[in-house]
C-alpha positions as CSV (number, residue, x, y, z in Angstrom):
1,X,5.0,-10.1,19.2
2,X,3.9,-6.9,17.5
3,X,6.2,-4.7,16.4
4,X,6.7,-0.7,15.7
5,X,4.8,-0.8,12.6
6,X,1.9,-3.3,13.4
7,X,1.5,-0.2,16.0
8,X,1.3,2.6,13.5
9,X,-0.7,0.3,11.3
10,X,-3.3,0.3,14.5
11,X,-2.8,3.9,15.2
12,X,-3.6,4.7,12.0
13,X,-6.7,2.5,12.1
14,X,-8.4,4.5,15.3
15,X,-6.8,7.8,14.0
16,X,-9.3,7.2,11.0
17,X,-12.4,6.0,13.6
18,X,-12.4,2.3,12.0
19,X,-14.4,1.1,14.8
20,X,-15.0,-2.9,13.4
21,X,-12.1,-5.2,12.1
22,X,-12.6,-8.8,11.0
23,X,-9.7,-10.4,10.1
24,X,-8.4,-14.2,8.8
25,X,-5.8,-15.8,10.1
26,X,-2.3,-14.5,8.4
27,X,1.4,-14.9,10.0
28,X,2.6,-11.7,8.6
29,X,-0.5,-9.9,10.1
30,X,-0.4,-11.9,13.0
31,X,0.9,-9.0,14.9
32,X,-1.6,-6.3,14.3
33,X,-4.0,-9.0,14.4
34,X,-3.2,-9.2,18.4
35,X,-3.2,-5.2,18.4
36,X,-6.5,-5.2,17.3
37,X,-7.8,-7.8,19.1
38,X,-7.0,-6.1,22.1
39,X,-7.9,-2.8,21.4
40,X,-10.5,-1.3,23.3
41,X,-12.0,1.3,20.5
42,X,-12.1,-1.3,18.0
43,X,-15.0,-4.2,17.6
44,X,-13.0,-7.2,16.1
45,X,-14.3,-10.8,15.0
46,X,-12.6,-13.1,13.4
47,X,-13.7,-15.0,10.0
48,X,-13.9,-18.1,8.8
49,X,-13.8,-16.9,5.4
50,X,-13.1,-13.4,3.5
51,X,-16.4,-13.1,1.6
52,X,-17.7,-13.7,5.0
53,X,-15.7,-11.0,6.4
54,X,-16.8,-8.6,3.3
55,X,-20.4,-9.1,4.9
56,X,-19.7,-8.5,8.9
57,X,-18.1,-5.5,7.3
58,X,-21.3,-4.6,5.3
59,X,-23.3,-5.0,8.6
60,X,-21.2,-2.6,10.7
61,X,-20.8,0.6,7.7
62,X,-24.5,0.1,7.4
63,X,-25.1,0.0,11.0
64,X,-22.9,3.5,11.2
65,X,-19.1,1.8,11.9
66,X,-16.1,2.4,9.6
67,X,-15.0,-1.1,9.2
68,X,-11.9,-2.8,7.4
69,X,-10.7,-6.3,6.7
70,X,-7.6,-7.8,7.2
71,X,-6.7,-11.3,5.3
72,X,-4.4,-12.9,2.6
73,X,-4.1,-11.9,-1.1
74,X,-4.5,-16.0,-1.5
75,X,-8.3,-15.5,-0.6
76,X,-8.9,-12.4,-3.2
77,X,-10.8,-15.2,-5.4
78,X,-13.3,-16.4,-2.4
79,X,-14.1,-12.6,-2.0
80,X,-14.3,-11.5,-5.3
81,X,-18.2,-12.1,-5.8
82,X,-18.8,-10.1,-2.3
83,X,-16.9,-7.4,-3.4
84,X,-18.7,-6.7,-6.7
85,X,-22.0,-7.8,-5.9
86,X,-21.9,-5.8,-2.5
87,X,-19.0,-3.6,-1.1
88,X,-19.2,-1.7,-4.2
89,X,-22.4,-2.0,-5.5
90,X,-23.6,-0.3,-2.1
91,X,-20.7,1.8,-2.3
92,X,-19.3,0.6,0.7
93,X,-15.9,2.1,1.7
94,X,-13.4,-0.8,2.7
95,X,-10.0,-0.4,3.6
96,X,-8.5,-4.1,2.9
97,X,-5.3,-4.8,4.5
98,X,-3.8,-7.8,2.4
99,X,-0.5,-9.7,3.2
100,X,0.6,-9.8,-0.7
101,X,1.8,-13.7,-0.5
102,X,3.4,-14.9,-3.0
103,X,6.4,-11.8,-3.9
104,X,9.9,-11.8,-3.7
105,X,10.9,-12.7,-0.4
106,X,8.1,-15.4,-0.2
107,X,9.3,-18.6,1.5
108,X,6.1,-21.1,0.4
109,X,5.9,-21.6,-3.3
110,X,2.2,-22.2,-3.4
111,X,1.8,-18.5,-2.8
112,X,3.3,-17.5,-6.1
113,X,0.6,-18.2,-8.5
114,X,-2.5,-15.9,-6.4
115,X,0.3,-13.0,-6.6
116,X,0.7,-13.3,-10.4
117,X,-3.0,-12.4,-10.6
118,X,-3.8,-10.5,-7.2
119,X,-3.0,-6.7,-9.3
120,X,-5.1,-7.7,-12.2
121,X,-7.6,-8.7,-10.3
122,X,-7.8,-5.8,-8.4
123,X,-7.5,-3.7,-11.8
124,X,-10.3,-5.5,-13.7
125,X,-12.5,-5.0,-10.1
126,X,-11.6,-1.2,-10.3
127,X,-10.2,-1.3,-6.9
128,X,-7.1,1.2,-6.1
129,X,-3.9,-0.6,-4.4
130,X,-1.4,0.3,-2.8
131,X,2.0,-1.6,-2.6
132,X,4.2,-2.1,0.5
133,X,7.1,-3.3,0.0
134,X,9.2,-0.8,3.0
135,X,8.2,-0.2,6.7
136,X,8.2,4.1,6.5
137,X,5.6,3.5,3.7
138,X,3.0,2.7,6.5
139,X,3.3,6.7,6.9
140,X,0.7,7.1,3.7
141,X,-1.8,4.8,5.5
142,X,-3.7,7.7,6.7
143,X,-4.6,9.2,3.5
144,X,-5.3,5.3,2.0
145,X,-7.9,5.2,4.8
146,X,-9.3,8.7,4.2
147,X,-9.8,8.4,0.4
148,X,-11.9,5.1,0.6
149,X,-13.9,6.9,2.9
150,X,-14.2,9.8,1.0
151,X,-15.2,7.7,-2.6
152,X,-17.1,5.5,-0.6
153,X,-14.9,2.3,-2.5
154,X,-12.7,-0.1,-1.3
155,X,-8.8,-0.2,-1.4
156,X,-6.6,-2.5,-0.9
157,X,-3.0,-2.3,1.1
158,X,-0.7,-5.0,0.1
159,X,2.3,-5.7,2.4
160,X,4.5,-7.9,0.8
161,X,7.2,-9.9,2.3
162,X,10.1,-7.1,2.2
163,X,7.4,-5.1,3.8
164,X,7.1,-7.1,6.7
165,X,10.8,-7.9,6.6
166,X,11.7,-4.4,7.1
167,X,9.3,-3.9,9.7
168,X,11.0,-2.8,13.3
């Protein structure tokens, strides 16, 4: 069941005209995953895959849609070769919304080792992030959105588990 901030998250999304969402499967995004998925302003398919996602994302900026991409930090590695060799080399702006498995707070202890190297990843790709580890810090979403738009690059939200846990 979606909760208070799975509904700003969304708000925030058609506030900022992102018009196509693909997302992976994710518990702790299950909720705006449903918000989405019924939204009527928004154009969502699902992936298989996140590099596959980084392309159906391609396709709708270049087709004249703000698009963004919800998945797992777990799945940074499949996407990494999309994101250099096209979200940024065609300066594509993409907002990534990324459950940041793995943190303090994680219950499955396969997660831990992708968040060891998620931030330096993210660092050696030159690609802003943005921590979440409280519910009120969803207020900054808007200007996360805005600047990636604005420096036509991608950005990456993580919401870790205290995140999610604080979530109402």
């Amino acid at each position: 069941m979606p909760t208070t901030t799975d509904k700003a998250i969304l708000d925030s999304l058609v506030r900022n005209k992102i018009g196509f969402i693909t997302s992976v499967p994710c518990k702790q995004l299950a909720g705006v995953i449903e918000l989405v998925d019924n939204h009527e302003e928004i154009y969502h398919i699902p992936s298989n895959k996140e590099d596959e996602g980084m392309g159906l994302c391609a396709g709708a900026y270049l087709g004249g849609t703000r698009s963004a991409i919800i998945m797992q930090n777990t799945a940074l590695g499949v996407a990494i070769n999309s994101l250099v060799t096209l979200i940024q080399y065609y300066h594509i702006p993409l907002p990534m919304l990324i459950s940041y498995r793995g943190e303090v707070g994680e219950k499955v202890a396969c997660q831990v080792e992708m968040a060891i190297h998620t931030k330096p990843l993210l660092q050696q790709l030159n690609i802003p992030y943005y921590h979440f580890t409280k519910a009120e810090q969803v207020n900054s979403l808007d200007g996360i959105l805005q600047h990636s738009q604005m420096c036509k690059k991608p950005v990456a939200i993580l919401a870790d588990a205290s995140f999610w846990s604080s979530a109402s």
